[in-house]
C-alpha positions in Angstrom: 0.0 0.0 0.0 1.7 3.6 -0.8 -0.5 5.5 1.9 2.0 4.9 4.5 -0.4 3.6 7.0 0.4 3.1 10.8 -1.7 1.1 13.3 -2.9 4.4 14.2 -4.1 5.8 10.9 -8.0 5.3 10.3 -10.2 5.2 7.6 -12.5 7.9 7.5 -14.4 8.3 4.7 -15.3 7.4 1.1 -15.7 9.4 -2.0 -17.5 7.3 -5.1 -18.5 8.5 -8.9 -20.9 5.9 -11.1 -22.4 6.0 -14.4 -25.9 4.8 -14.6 -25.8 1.4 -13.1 -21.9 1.2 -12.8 -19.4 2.3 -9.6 -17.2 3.5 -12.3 -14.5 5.1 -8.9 -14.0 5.1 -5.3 -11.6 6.9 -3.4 -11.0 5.6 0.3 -9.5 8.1 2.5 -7.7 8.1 5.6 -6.8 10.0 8.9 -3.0 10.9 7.8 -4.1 12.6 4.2 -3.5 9.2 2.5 -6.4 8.4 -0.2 -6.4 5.1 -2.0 -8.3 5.4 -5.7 -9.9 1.9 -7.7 -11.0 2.9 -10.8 -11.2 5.2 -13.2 -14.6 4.5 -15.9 -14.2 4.3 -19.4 -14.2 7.1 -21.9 -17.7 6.1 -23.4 -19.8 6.1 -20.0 -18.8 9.3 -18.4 -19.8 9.8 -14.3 -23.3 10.9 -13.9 -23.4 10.8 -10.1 -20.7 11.5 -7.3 -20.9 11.3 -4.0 -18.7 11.1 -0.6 -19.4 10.0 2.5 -17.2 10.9 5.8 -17.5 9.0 9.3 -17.7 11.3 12.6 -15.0 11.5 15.4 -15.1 7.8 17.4 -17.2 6.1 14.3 -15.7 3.2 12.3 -16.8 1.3 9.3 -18.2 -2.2 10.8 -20.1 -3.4 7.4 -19.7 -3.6 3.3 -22.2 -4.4 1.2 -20.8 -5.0 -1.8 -22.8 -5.7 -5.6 -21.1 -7.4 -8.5 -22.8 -8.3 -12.3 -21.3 -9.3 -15.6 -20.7 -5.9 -17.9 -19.5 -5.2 -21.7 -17.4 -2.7 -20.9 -14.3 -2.1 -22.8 -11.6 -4.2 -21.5 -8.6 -6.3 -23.9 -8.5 -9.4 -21.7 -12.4 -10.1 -21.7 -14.3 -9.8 -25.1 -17.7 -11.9 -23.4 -18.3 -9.5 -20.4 -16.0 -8.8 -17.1 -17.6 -9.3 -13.9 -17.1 -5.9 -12.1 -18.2 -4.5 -8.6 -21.1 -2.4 -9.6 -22.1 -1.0 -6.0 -21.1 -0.4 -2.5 -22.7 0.7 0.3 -21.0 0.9 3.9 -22.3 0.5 8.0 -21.0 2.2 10.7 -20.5 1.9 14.6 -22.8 4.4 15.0 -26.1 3.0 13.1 -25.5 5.1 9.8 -25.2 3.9 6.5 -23.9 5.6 3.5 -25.4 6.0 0.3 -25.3 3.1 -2.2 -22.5 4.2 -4.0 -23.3 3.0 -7.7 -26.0 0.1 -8.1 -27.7 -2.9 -6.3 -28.3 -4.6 -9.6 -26.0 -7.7 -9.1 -25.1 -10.2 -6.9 -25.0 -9.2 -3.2 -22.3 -9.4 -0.8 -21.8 -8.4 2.8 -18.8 -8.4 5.3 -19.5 -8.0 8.5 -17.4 -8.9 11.8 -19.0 -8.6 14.9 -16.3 -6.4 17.3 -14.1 -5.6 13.8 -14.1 -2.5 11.9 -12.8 -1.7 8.6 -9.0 -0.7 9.0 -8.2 -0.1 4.9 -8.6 -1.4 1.4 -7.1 -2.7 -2.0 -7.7 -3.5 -4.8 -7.4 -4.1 -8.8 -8.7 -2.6 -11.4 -8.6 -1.5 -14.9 -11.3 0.9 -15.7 -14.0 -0.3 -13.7 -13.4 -2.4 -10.3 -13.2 -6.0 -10.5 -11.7 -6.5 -7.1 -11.5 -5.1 -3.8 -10.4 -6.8 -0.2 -11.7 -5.3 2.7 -9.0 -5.7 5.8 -10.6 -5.2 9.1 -9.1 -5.5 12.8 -10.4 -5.8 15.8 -12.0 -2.9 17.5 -11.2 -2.8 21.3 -12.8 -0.6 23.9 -11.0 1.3 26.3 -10.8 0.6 29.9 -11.2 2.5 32.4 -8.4 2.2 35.0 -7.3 3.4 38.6 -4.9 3.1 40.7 -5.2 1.1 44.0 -3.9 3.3 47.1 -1.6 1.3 49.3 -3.5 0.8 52.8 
């Protein structure tokens, strides 16, 4: 990864464009100025929507919805179709839930770890998104502590 993340660095938000029913970009961003971009869309299907979503202090990511479908979209190594992540729509610690970034026409998929939350992401793409892995660690809750007087 070429953010230069730490175990302290966060991710805190998401900014996404589609084209009709295609996530044609998303741009994860993260708590020391490092953004990580998947995608780019094609020069025949230009962005139609864009749309960002940021988390609030002490909320984390804790769920990913993701949609993927077979699309005829310009790519060299597939002449039948490429199977492509056409939506994406996040949960947080705090109840919210973005915007569907994109579509829910496809195939749905959801990650979810009870007590993780999303740390970061990569992925591959060419023009569109045809793979993303979602890391997550654990989320631990801070103690509260105090010091036992000597009697």
């Amino acid at each position: 990864m070429t953010n230069s993340l730490t175990l302290n660095d966060k991710l805190i938000g998401v900014n996404a464009s589609w084209a009709y029913d295609t996530l044609a970009s998303i741009m994860f961003i993260y708590s020391n100025g490092g953004a990580s971009r998947h995608g780019t869309g094609d020069a025949i299907r230009y962005p139609i929507g864009w749309s960002m979503f940021n988390l609030t202090a002490g909320e984390s990511f804790i769920g990913v919805t993701m949609y993927i479908n077979l699309r005829n979209i310009i790519n060299p190594y597939r002449a039948n179709g490429t199977i492509i992540i056409v939506g994406l729509q996040f949960s947080t610690s705090k109840g919210r839930q973005s915007q569907l970034f994109g579509s829910s026409n496809g195939t749905e998929y959801t990650e979810v770890f009870t007590d993780y939350a999303l740390a970061y992401v990569q992925g591959r793409s060419y023009a569109f998104i045809d793979a993303l892995q979602f890391i997550w660690t654990r989320e631990y809750e801070e103690s509260k502590t105090s010091m036992i007087a000597n009697v």
